[in-house]
C-alpha positions, 0 to 999 in steps of 0.5 A, spaced: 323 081 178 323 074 175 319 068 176 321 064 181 319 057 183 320 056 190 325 051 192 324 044 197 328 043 203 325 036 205 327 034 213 333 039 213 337 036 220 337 041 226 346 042 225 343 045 218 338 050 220 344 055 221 346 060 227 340 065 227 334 067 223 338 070 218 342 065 216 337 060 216 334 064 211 340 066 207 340 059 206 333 059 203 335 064 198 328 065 197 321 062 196 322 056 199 317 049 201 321 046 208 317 039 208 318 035 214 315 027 215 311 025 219 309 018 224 302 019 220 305 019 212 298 019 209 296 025 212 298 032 211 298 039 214 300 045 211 304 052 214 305 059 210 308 063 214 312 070 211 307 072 207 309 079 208 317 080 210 315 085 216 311 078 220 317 075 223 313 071 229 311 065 225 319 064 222 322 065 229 318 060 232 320 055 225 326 057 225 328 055 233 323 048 232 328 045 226 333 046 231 331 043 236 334 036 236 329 033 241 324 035 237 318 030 237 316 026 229 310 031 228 304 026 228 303 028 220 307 030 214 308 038 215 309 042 209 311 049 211 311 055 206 316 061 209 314 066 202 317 072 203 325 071 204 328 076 200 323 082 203 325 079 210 332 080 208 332 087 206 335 093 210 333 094 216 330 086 216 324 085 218 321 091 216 319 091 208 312 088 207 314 087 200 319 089 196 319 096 193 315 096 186 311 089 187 304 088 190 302 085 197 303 079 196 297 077 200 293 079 196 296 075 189 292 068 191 286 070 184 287 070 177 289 072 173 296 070 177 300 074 171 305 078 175 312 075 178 307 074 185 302 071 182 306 067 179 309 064 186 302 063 189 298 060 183 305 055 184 304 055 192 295 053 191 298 048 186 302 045 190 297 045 196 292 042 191 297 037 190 299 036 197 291 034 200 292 036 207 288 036 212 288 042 214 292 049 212 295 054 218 296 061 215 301 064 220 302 072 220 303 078 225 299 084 225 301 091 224 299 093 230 299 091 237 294 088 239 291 080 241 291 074 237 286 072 233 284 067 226 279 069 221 275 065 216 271 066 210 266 060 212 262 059 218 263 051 218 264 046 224 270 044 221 273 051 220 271 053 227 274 047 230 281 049 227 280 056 229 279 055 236 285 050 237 289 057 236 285 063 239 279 065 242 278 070 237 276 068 230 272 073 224 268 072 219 269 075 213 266 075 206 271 080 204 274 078 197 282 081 197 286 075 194 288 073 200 290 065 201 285 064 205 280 066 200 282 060 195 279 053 194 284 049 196 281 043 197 280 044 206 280 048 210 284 053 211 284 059 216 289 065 217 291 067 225 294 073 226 298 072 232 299 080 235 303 085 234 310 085 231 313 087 236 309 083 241 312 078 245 306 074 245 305 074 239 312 070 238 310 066 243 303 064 240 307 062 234 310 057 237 305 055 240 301 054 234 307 050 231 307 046 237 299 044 236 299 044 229 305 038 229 303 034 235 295 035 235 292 027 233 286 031 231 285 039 229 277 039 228 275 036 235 272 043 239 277 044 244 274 044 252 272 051 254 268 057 251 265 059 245 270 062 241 268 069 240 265 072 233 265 077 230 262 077 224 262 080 217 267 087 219 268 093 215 274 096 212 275 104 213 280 106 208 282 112 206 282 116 200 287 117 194 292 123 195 289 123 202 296 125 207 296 121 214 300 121 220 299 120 228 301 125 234 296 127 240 293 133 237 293 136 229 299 135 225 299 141 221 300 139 213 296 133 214 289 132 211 288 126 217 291 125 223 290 119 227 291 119 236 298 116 236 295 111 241 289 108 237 292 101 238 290 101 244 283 100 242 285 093 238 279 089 240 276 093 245 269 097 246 270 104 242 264 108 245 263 116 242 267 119 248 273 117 245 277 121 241 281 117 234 284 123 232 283 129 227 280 131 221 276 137 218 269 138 219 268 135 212 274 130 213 269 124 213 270 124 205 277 123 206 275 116 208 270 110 206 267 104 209 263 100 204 258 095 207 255 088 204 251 091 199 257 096 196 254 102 201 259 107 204 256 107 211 261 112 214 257 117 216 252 112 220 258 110 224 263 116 225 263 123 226 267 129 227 265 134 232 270 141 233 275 137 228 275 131 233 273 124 229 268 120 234 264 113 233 257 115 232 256 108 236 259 103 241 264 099 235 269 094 235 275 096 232 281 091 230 288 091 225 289 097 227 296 100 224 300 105 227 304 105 220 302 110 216 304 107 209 301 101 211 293 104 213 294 108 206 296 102 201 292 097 205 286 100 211 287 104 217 283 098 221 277 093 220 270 094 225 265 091 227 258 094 230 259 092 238 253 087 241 251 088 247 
């Protein structure tokens, strides 16, 4: 793959989008800023969306958005990222996170930027830096089912405020990953994840957000209703190299790990230690690590295996849960936190 700088498309009219999201996106031919202007110029917002090729939720809802010729002015210039194009693109659509042989690209945003994907995101924070909007909207899906919710690295009003005019839900993370919302960019920025790929609401979230971030006058004043829920500081349970992993309802033979081919149904709920998450060998927590703030793999204070079963040892919150394999292996099987009474 060759460096690429991504290309501008400035206030594209609706006759211009194409027919469906593949023709809107082979037009882009890859990278691609989509600048639209605003009533208010002297403000800016910005919108990174397809990040990864396998979260179509935030494309869907650009792409039916840009043909809307009724479509209100947006209160402010809109700047919109859409990354991932020839990933989305690529046999069978929407099902590469990125393409074979290159690197997340959500986790390119830090030096040394020296790969073709560094390249692009050093060019995508110039260009923000450049832009000085108000505020920055990273919009993705999850690779499980499961509700909508936005993650911040700081737990600031104004970060809160943002966060809480898309979910209910936020995190807070100090995780270091090279991820957008890890970058200075000048203000503030948050991710929201707007549910399950497959997920109809979570289509209808990104519209949603769309819709709020184009036309609200202000995106830091609290929105009536009650406090967003926190979860702070969430673990990663990562599994081991040359560990093998699959899902079904009982132990798959050849497969170190084997994970409950329904465990996204615990996505943000209560797990307590009755439930069962899969099966592993009696020692098969070694397969796995969960490091904590301090660079301490606390696994076994969270987790047990009890006649090959894998529990929780205590009442947690589990989220991002994937029913994909390939994924939990590159990236984690889920994140957590410890639940609060």
């Amino acid at each position: 793959m060759q460096h690429v700088t991504p290309q501008t498309w400035k206030d594209p009219p609706p006759e211009s989008i194409g027919t469906s999201i593949k023709a809107f996106l082979c037009q882009m031919r890859g990278p691609t800023w989509i600048d639209i202007t605003g009533a208010d110029t002297s403000r800016t917002r910005v919108l990174v969306t397809l990040l990864h090729g396998n979260e179509p939720s935030g494309v869907k809802a650009l792409f039916h958005w840009l043909r809307d010729p009724l479509r209100a002015i947006p209160r402010t210039n809109m700047s919109i990222f859409v990354c991932s194009v020839e990933a989305a693109l690529t046999e069978p659509e929407f099902s590469h996170r990125y393409l074979p042989g290159l690197p997340d690209m959500n986790r390119c945003f830090r030096p040394p930027y020296d790969s073709p994907c560094g390249y692009i995101a050093r060019q995508v924070l110039r260009r923000i830096t450049a832009l000085k909007p108000e505020a920055v909207v990273d919009m993705h899906n999850t690779s499980g089912a499961g509700p909508d919710f936005a993650v911040t690295t700081r737990l600031d009003p104004l970060y809160i405020n943002l966060a809480q005019q898309f979910s209910s839900r936020l995190i807070l993370t100090e995780l270091h990953l090279g991820a957008l919302m890890e970058a200075p960019v000048g203000c503030p920025i948050i991710t929201l994840e707007c549910g399950g790929i497959f997920d109809l609401s979570a289509d209808q979230k990104a519209v949603t957000a769309l819709e709020i971030l184009s036309r609200s006058n202000n995106l830091f004043l609290a929105p009536p209703g009650p406090e967003i829920d926190l979860y702070r500081h969430p673990l990663r349970l990562e599994i081991k190299d040359g560990v093998s992993l699959t899902y079904g309802e009982q132990a798959e033979p050849g497969y170190d790990v084997t994970l409950a081919f329904d465990i996204e149904k615990h996505n943000f709920g209560i797990t307590g230690p009755g439930e069962p998450l899969g099966w592993i060998p009696h020692d098969g927590l070694d397969y796995f690590t969960a490091i904590n703030d301090q660079g301490l793999d606390i696994k076994h204070d969270l987790f047990q295996v009890i006649d090959g079963v894998l529990h929780v040892r205590l009442p947690l919150r589990l989220f991002m849960i994937t029913p994909r394999p390939e994924i939990a292996i590159k990236d984690c099987l889920f994140y957590l936190v410890k639940a609060t009474p």
